[in-house]
N, C-alpha and C positions, 0 to 999 in steps of 0.2 A: 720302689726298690725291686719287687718282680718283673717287673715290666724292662729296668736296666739291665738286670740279670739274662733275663731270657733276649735281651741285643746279644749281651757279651757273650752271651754261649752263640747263638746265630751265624754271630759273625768270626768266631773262632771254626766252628764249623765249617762255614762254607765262605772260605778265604779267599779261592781264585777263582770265583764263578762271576764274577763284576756286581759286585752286590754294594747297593745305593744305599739304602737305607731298612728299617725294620721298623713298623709300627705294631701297638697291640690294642686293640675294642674290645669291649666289652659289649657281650650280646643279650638277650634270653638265651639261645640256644649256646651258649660258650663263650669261650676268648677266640676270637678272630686275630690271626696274625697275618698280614700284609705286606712281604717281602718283595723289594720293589730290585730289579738286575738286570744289567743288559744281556743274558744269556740264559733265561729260565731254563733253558732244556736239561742246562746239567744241574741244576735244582732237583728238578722232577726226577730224574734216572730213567734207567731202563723200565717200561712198565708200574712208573711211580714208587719204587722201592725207595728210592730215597726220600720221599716224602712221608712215607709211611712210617719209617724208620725217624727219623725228626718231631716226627707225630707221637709216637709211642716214649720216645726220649722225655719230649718236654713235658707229657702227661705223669711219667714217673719223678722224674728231679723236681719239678717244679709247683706240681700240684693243682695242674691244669684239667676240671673237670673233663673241656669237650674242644681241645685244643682246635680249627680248622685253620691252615695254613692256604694262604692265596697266595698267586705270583703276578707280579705286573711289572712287562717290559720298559726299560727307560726309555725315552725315545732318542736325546740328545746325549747319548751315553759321553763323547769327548767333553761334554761342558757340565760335567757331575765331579767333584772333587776326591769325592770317596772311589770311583772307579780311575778316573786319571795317575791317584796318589798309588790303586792298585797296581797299575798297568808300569809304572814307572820301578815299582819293587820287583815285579815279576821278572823286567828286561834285566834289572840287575843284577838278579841272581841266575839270571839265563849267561849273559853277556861278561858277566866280573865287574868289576869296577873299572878297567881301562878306558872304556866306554859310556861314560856316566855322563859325557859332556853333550853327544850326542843325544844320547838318553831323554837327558833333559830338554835340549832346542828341541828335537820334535816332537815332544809332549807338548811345550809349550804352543809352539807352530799350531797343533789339533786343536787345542782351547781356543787361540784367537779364532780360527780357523771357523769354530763353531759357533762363531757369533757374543763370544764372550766380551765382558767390556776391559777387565783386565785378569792378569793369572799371576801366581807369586809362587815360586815353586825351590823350598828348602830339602837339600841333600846334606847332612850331617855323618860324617861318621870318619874314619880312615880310610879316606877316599883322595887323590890315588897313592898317597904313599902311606907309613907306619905311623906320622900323627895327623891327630882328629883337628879335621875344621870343617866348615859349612860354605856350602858354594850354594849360592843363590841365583837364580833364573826367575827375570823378572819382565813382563812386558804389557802397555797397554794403565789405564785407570782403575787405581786401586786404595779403598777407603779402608785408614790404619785408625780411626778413631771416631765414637760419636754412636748411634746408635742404627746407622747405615751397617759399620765395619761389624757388628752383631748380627742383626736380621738381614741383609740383604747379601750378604757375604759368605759363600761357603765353603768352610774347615774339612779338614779330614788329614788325619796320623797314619800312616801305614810301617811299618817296619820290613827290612829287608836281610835278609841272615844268608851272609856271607864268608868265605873261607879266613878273611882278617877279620871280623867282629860283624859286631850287628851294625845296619844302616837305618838312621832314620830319613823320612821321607814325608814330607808336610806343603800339603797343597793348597793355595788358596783361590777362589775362583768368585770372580764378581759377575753374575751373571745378566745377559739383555734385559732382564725385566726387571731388575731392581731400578728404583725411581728414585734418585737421586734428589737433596730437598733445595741442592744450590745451583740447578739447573736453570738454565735461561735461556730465553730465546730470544733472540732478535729479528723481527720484524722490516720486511722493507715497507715506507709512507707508501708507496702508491700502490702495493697489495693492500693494505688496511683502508685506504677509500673504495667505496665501495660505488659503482654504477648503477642509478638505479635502472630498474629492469621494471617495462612495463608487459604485463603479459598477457595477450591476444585475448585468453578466454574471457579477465578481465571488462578489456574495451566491448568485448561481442554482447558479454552479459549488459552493460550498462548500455550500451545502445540500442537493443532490440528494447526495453519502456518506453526511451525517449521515441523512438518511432511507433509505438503504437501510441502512444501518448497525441501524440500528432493527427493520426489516423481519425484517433477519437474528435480531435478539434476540428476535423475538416467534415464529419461528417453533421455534427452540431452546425456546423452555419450551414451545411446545404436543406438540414431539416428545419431552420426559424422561418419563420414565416415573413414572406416578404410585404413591405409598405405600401399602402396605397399612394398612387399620385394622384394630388388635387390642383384644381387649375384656378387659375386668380379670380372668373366669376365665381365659383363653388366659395371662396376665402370670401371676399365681398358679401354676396348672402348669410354664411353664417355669423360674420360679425354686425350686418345687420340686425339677427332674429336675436344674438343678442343683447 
């Protein structure tokens, strides 16, 4: 329950700074919290004040012995859900709602753009006249069910407050690295045979024994000792004597 708490304040706080996610550890030395954003600079402030300031906050409200707060850059900031869904409320209340259409294609454009496998992107509200419906911007592979559309699939709400009413804004983002379990590939047969390959070092090792093997036999019969020749009277005699 603390640990939702201290998100829900986090992310009220610091609402337009492209802020990803928020984690919290438990240390020896305190709670480490890990505030992950594609723009740490305006985290930190001028001379860390605003860190200090978030530090001393969360150590009173929330009963944080040794609070220390970390920042860590997104890298693929367009393919994070939580900052796309930011960036799309931002344009809106910059822009009004006449522009929402737009809004939306090049939000969408950025996510595929960034390697994503598909994007789902809901705009709700009274957008562009006085009643409310939902325009959906949608493009690319996207898991609505099963336990992919859970873990592999990333959510993120954002709200946008405008002169006709509030806007919601609901991003879904299926990103390159989720592994899909009904994927397949298919093979072509004559990659899948394989050549055998015979390799140099191989032959060289096997044949330097057989030739010294050799070596050896050739110098065995120059060192046996050679046969006496005997002639027909030498044969005659000894089968005499015996």
């Amino acid at each position: 329950m603390k640990e939702f708490l201290v998100k829900d304040y986090l992310f009220k706080q610091l609402s337009r700074v492209g802020l990803s996610n928020v984690t919290l550890h438990r240390t020896p030395l305190g709670e480490k919290i890990v505030i992950a954003a594609s723009r740490p600079g305006l985290i930190v402030g001028k001379g860390g004040g605003n860190i200090t300031r978030l530090t001393k906050e969360l150590k009173e409200k929330f009963g944080l012995e040794n609070p220390q707060i970390e920042i860590e850059e997104v890298r693929n900031p367009r393919a994070d859900a939580a900052i796309t869904a930011e960036m799309i409320a931002n344009s809106l209340e910059r822009f009004g709602s006449a522009r929402f259409k737009g809004v939306g294609h090049k939000a969408m454009g950025e996510v595929m753009g960034a390697g994503a496998l598909g994007v789902e992107i809901l705009i709700s509200g009274k957008i562009p006249s006085s009643r409310a419906k939902t325009w959906r911007f949608y493009q690319g592979y996207l898991k609505k069910c099963g336990d992919v559309s859970i873990a592999g699939v990333d959510k993120s709400n954002q709200v946008a407050r405008l002169k006709s009413g509030v806007v919601g804004v609901q991003v879904r983002i299926m990103p390159s690295s989720t592994v899909l379990p009904d994927k397949i590939i298919i093979r072509d047969l004559n990659d899948m045979v394989a050549t055998p390959v015979v390799s140099t070092e191989s032959t060289e090792k096997t044949a330097e024994p057989q030739a010294e093997e050799k070596k050896v036999e050739k110098k065995a019969v120059k060192r046996a000792p050679a046969k006496k020749k005997t002639t027909k009277s030498q044969e005659s005699i000894e089968s005499k004597e015996e």
